[in-house]
N, C-alpha and C positions, 0 to 999 in steps of 0.2 A: 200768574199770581192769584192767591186767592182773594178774596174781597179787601183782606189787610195787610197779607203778607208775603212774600217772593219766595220760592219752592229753597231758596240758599239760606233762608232762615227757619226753616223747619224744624231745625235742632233744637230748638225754643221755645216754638209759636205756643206748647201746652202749658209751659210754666210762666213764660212772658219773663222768665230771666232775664233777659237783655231787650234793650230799649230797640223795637220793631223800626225800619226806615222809616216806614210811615208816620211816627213819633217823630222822627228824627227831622224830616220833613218838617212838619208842623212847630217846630223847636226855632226850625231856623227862620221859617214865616214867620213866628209870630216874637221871634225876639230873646227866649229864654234858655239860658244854661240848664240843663235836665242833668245832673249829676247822678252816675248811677245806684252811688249810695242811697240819694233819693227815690230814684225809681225801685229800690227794693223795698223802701218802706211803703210804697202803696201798696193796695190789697186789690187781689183780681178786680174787682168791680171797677176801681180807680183806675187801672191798666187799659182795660177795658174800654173805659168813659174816654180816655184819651187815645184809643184809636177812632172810635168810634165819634164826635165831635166833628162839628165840619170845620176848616180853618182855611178856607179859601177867599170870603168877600170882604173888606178893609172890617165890619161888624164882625164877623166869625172870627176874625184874626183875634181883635182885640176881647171877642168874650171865650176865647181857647187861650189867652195870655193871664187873664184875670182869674181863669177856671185853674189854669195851674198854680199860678201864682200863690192863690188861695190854698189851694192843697199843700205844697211844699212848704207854704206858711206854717200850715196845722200840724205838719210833720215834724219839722224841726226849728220850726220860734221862728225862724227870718225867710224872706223869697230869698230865692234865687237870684245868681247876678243875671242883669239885662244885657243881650246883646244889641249891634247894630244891625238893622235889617236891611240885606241888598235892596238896593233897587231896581237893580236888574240882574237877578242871583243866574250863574253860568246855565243851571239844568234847566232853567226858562230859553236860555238861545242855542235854537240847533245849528246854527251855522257855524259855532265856534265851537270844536273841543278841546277843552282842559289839558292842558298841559303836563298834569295830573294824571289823566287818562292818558294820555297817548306813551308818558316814559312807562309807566304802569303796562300796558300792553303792549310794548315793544319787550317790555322782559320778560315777557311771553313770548316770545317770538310772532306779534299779529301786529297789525299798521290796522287800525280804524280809519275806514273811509266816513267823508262825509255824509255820503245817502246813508250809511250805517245810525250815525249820530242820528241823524234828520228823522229816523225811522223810527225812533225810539221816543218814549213817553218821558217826558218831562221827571216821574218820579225815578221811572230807570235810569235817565241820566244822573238824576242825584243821586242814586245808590253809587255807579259808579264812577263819582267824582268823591262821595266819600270813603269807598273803598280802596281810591287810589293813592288816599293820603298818606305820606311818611307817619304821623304820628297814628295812624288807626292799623285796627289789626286785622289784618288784609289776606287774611287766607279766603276769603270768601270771591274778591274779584273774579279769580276763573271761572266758580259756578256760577256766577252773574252773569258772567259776559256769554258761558254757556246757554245760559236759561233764557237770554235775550238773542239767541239766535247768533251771536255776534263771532263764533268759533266751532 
């Protein structure tokens, strides 16, 4: 990955068309719906500002929620809706994999081990816990699991 993005998002990463994991991540730390109606109405800088943004300490959380907040305010007259934030979200525990991931990778024809999970960085687990979802659009899982060594 390079400093913001996974080599499977590449088809993007110049225009920032689609909302980067790393966003996507930070969406779900910090509580907010990122619709991507929304995210077309920011302008590179804005795109930009929210990779860039730290939103890892309960402070960064809540001033990366207020920072979008305030944007998507400016953008279209109301925030966004608020989610609820795990408390202990799956791509934090490696000893468990997603359910998600594993029928996801069996129609691949691959069985994820655990050291495999264990191996892997918190944000690649999130990529591909949301790659694996029925409602997301999942052409992308193989070159993930690819790119993570994982096939």
């Amino acid at each position: 990955m390079t400093h913001y993005f996974f080599q499977f998002e590449q088809d993007f990463v110049d225009s920032l068309r689609c909302i980067p994991m790393l966003v996507r991540l930070n969406l779900d730390t910090c509580g907010v719906k990122l619709k991507l109606v929304h995210w077309n109405q920011f302008n590179a800088n804005e795109r930009r500002s929210l990779l860039e943004i730290p939103c890892s300490t309960s402070d960064e959380i809540e001033n990366y929620r207020q920072f979008l907040q305030d944007l998507i305010t400016q953008k279209t007259g109301q925030p966004a809706t608020e989610l609820g934030i795990a408390s202990n979200p799956p791509w934090l525990n490696p000893e468990i994999i997603p359910e998600s991931v594993q029928s996801k990778a069996a129609e691949t024809g691959l069985t994820l081990t655990q050291s495999q999970w264990r191996s892997l960085t918190p944000i690649q687990r999130f990529a591909l816990i949301k790659l694996s979802r029925a409602s997301h659009e999942n052409h992308n899982f193989i070159p993930a699991l690819q790119e993570f060594g994982l096939c």
